[in-house]
N, C-alpha and C positions, 0 to 999 in steps of 0.2 A: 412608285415603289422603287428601292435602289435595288439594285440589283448588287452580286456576292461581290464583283469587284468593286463596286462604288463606296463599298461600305469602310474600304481601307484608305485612308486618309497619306500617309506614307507608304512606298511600296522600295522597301529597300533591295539593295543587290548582296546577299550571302555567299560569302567568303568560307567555304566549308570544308571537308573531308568525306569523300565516298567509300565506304568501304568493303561496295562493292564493285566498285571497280578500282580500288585502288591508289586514286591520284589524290595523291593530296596538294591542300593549299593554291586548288583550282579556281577560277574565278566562276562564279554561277550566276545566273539570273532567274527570278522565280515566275510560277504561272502566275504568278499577281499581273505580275508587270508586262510580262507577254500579252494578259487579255487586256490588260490596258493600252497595249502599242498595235493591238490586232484590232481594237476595239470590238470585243464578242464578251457574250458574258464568261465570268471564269470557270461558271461550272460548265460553260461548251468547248472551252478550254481544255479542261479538267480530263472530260470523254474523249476529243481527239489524242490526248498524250496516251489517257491506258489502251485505247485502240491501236494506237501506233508502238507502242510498249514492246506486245509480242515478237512483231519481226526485227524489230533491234535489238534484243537479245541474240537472236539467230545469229544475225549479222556480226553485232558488236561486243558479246559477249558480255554484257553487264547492263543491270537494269539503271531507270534511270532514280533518284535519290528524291524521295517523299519523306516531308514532315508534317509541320504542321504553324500557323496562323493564328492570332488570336481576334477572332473579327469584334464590332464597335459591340456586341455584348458581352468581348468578355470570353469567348467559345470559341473551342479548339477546331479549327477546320481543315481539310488537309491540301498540302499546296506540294508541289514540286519545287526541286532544284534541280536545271537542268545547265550543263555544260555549252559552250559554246555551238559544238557539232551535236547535240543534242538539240539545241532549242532550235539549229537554223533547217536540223531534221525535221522537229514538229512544223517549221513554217512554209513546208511543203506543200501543204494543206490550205494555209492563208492566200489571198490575193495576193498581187503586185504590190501595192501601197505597203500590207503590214509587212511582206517582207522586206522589201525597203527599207522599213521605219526599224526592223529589230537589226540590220546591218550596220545602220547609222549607230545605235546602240552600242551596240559591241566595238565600234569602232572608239566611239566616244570612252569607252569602259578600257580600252587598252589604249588608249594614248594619256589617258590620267594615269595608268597604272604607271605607264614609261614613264612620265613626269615626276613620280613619288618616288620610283627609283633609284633614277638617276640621278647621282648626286650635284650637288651646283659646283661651280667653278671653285668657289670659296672652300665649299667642302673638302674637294679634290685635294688644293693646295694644302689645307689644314692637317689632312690624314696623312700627304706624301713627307708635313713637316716632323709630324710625332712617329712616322716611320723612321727617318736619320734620326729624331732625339732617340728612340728605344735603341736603335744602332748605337749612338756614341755613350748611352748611361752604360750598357754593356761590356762592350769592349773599353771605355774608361774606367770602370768599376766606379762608378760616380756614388757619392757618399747621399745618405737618404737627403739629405738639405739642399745639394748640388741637383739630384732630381727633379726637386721642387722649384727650384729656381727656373730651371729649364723649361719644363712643362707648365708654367706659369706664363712665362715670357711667350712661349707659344700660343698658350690657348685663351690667354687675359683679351688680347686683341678682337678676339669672336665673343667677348660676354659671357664664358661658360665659369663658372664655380668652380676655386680651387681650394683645396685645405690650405689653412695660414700657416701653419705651420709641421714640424713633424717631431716625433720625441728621437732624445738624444738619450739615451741606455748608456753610453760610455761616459758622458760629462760632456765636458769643454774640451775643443783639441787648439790649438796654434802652429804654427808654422814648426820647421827646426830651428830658422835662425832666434826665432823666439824664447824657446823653452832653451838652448843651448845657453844662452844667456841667465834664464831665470836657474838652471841648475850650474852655473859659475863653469860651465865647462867652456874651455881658451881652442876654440875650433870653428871653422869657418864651415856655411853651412853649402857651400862647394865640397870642400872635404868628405861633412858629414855624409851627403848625397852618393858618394862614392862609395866609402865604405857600406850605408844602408842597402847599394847594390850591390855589392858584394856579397852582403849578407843574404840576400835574393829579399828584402823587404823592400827596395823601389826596380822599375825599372826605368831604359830612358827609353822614350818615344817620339815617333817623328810625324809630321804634317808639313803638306805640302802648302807653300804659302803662293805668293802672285809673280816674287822673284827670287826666293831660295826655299831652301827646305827648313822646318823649324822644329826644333827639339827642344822635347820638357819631361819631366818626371810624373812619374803615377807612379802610386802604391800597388803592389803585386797582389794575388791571392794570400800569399806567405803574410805578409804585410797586414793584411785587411783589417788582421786581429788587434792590430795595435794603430790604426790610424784610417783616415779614409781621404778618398781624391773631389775636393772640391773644383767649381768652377774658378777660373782664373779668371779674375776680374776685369782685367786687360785684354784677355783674350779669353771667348768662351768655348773656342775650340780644343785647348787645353785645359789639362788639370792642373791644379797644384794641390802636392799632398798638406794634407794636417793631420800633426800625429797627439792623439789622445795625452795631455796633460797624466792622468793617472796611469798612464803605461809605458811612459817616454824610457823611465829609468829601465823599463823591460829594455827596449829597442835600444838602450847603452851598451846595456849587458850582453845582447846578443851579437852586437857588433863586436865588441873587446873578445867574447869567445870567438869568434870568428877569426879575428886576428891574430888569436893567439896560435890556433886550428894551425892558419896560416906558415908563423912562426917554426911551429915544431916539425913542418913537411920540411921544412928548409935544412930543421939542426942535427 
C-alpha cells in the first residue's frame, strides 16, 4: 500500500508569500519533499510540524504557511510550506542522514537561485551598452529612426527582436545643404549652421576623440519642432541635424527674424 507521500509523483519547491509573517518572494520547500528526504511517511511529518508549531510561534512570532495538494485522486490534502529556518527547525527532530540530506537541499536550491540571478557576462556587457545608448539618445535628442538605428546595432548581435521600422508624423526631413539648394537659397550650409544657432534652433557640440576634441551640430529643444538629430553616418557618436522638408521654410523665417531682431538692436 503507498503510503501519503509515495502517492505524489512530482514534489515541487513553492515559491510563495506568507502573510503571516510577512516575507514575501521567500523561497520554501514543502512537507512533501521533507518526508521524502526524511524518508517517514508525510502524515508523521505532518504531526511533528503542528507539534512543533506551538513553541515557534512563542519564539518566532509567525506561524508556519499551510495549504494544500492534490494527491493521485484528485483530493485536497494539506501540506506545509515551510521556510528555510523553518524546515531545518522541524529537522530537529530527524536523524543525522535526513538532516544532512535537507542541508544538501537547501544548498542546492540557493546555488540555482544564484545562478538564475546572476546575469552572464554577455548580459552584463549588453545592459552596460543600452545604458550609454539611453545616455547618448538623451542628451543627443536623437530623432525616433536615429534610436532605432542604435538600439538595433546593439541588441541585433544577441538575436533579440526589433521593430523595422518607426512612423514619421513630420514627413521627410534632409539635410540643410539639401533643402537650401531645393528652395534656390545662394547660402552655405556653414553659414546656415550659424545663423540656426543663433537662432537657438542648433547647437554646437563637442567629443572627445583619440587626438583632439571634435565638434558637430545637434538640433536644440527650440529646434526639435522643425527637425531632428540623426546618427552620423561616419561617425555614430555624433549627430547630424535633418530639418523637416515641410517646415524648413518655417526655420528660414525664424532665422531672417532673428536677424532682423539683430539689426534693429544696432540702429
Amino acid at each position: 500500500m503507498k503510503t501519503e507521500s509515495q502517492q505524489v509523483t512530482s514534489l515541487p519547491v513553492f515559491v510563495m508569500a506568507s502573510e503571516k509573517t510577512g516575507k514575501n518572494n521567500e523561497e520554501r520547500i514543502t512537507s512533501l519533499e521533507i518526508a521524502e528526504l526524511a524518508g517517514k511517511p508525510h502524515a508523521d511529518v505532518l504531526k511533528a510540524i503542528r507539534k512543533m508549531e506551538e513553541p515557534w510561534k512563542k519564539v518566532a512570532e509567525g506561524n508556519f504557511s499551510l495549504g494544500y495538494y492534490l494527491d493521485a485522486n484528485g483530493q485536497e490534502r494539506p501540506c506545509y510550506y515551510l521556510t528555510k529556518r523553518e524546515s531545518l527547525y522541524i529537522a530537529t527532530k530527524f536523524n543525522d542522514e535526513a538532516r544532512a540530506k535537507l542541508v544538501l537541499r537547501w544548498e542546492e536550491l540557493e546555488t540555482k537561485n544564484l545562478e538564475q540571478e546572476k546575469p552572464s557576462p554577455q548580459q552584463g556587457f549588453l545592459q552596460e551598452k543600452l545604458v550609454v545608448a539611453d545616455w547618448m539618445m538623451k542628451t543627443l535628442r536623437y530623432s525616433e529612426v536615429a534610436k532605432l538605428k542604435l538600439v538595433s546595432s546593439i541588441v541585433q548581435p544577441y538575436g533579440l527582436p526589433v521593430p523595422e521600422y518607426v512612423s514619421a508624423p513630420n514627413g521627410a526631413k534632409h539635410s540643410a545643404s539639401e533643402l537650401l539648394k531645393t528652395h534656390n537659397i545662394d547660402m552655405s550650409a556653414i553659414k546656415f549652421n550659424k545663423l540656426a544657432m543663433a537662432a537657438g534652433l542648433l547647437e554646437l557640440r563637442e567629443r572627445k576623440g583619440h587626438t583632439k576634441i571634435h565638434k558637430f551640430y545637434s538640433i536644440t529643444d527650440k529646434g526639435s519642432a522643425y527637425g531632428e538629430n540623426d546618427v552620423n553616418m561616419n561617425n555614430p557618436n555624433q549627430t547630424q541635424p535633418h530639418w523637416y522638408d515641410g517646415k524648413f521654410a518655417e526655420v528660414l523665417e525664424l532665422i531672417k527674424a532673428n536677424l532682423e531682431s539683430q539689426v534693429n538692436l544696432f540702429a
